[in-house]
C-alpha positions in Angstrom: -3.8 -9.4 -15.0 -3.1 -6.0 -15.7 -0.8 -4.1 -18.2 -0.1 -1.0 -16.8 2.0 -1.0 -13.4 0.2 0.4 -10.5 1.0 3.8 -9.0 4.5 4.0 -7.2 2.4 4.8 -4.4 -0.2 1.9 -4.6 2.9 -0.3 -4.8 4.4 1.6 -1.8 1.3 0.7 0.5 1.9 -2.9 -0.8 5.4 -3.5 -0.1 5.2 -1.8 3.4 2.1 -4.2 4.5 4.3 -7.3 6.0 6.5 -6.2 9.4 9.8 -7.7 7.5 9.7 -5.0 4.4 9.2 -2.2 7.2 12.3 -3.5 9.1 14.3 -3.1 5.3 12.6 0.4 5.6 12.1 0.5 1.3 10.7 3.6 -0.4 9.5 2.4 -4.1 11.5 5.4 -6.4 10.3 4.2 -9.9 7.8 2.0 -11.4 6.7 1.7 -15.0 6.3 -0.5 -17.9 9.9 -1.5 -17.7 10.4 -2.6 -13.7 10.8 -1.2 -10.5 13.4 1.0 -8.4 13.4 0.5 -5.0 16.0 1.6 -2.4 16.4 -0.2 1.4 17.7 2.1 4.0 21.2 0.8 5.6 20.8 -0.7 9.4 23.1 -1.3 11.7 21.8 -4.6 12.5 22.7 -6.0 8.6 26.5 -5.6 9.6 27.7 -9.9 10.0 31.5 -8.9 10.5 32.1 -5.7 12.8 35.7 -5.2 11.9 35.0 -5.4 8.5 31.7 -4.1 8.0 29.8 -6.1 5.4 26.1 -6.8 4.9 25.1 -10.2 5.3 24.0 -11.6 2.6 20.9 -13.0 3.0 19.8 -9.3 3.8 20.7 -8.9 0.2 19.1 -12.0 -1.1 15.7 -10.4 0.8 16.0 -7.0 -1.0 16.7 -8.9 -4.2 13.8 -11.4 -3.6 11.6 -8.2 -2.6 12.4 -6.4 -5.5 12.1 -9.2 -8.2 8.6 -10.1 -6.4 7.0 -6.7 -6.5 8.2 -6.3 -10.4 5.6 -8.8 -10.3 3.2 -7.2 -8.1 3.4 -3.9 -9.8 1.6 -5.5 -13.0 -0.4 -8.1 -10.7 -1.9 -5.6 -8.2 0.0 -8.4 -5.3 2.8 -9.7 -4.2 3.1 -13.5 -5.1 4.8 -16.3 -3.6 8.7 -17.1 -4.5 9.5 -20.8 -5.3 12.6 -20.3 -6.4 15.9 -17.9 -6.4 19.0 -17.6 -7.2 21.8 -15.2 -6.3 25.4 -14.1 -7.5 27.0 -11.9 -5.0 29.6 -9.8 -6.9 31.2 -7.7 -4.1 30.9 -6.7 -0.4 28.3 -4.6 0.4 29.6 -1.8 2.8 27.1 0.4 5.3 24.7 2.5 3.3 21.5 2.3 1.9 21.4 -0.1 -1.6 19.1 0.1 -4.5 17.4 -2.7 -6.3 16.3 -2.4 -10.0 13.9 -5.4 -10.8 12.1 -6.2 -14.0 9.8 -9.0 -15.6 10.9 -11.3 -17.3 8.2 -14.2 -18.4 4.8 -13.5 -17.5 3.0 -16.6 -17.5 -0.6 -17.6 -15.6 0.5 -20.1 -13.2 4.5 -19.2 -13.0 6.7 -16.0 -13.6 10.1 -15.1 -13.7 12.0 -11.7 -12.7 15.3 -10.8 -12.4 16.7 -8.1 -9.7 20.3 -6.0 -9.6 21.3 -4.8 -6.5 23.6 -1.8 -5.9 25.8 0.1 -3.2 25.3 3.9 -2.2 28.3 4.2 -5.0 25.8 2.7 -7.9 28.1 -0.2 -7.9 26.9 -3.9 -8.5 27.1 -5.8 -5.1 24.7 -8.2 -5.7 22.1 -10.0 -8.7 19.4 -12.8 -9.1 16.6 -14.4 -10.7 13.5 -16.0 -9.0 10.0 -17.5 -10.4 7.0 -17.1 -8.4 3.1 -18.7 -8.5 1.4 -16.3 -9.9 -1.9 -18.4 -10.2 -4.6 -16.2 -9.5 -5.4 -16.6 -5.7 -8.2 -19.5 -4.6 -11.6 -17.9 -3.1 
């Protein structure tokens, strides 16, 4: 297990690998000793209610389960398997791309625990969440 977080652009290769975290389109902006930054461009196709305009939720729920996972994977060198999550939405989140701020918040050899805030193109809290993940090292 490492200390250091990997590059912002190792952990960019990593998060772009499945076809899912392409379709969420997520640039990595920051990652150190602290957490990560990541920002998922806006799509069309996250809109649930057309007169009104909202993201669906569970599109937010992935970006905060993304995020929280590769705060992980940023001192792992991988992503790891969720087990659990939980998430508060706080307000609507209107068209435009949102940025996640994630951190670590147990570290632990089979199980881990990070936390992820999610926020509109007006840096204004739309959604949070906490999740634990297996961390086990992988079987060979």
């Amino acid at each position: 297990m490492s200390q250091e977080p990997i590059t912002i652009e190792k952990l960019q290769q990593l998060i772009t690998r499945g076809p899912f975290n392409q379709w969420l389109n997520f640039t990595v902006v920051k990652a150190n000793a602290d957490g990560i930054e990541v920002r998922a461009a806006w799509r069309e196709e996250w809109v649930v209610n057309p007169e009104r305009r909202y993201t669906h939720g569970g599109i937010l729920a992935a970006i905060i389960d993304v995020a929280a996972d590769y705060a992980i994977a940023a001192r792992l060198g991988r992503p790891v398997p969720t087990i659990d999550i939980r998430v508060d939405y706080h307000k609507a989140a209107m068209p435009g791309d949102l940025t996640a701020t994630a951190r670590v918040v147990r570290m632990g050899s089979l199980y881990s625990t990070a936390e992820a805030h999610l926020y509109d193109k007006e840096g204004e809290l739309v959604a949070s969440g906490r999740g634990t993940y297996f961390t086990a090292p992988p079987k060979s």
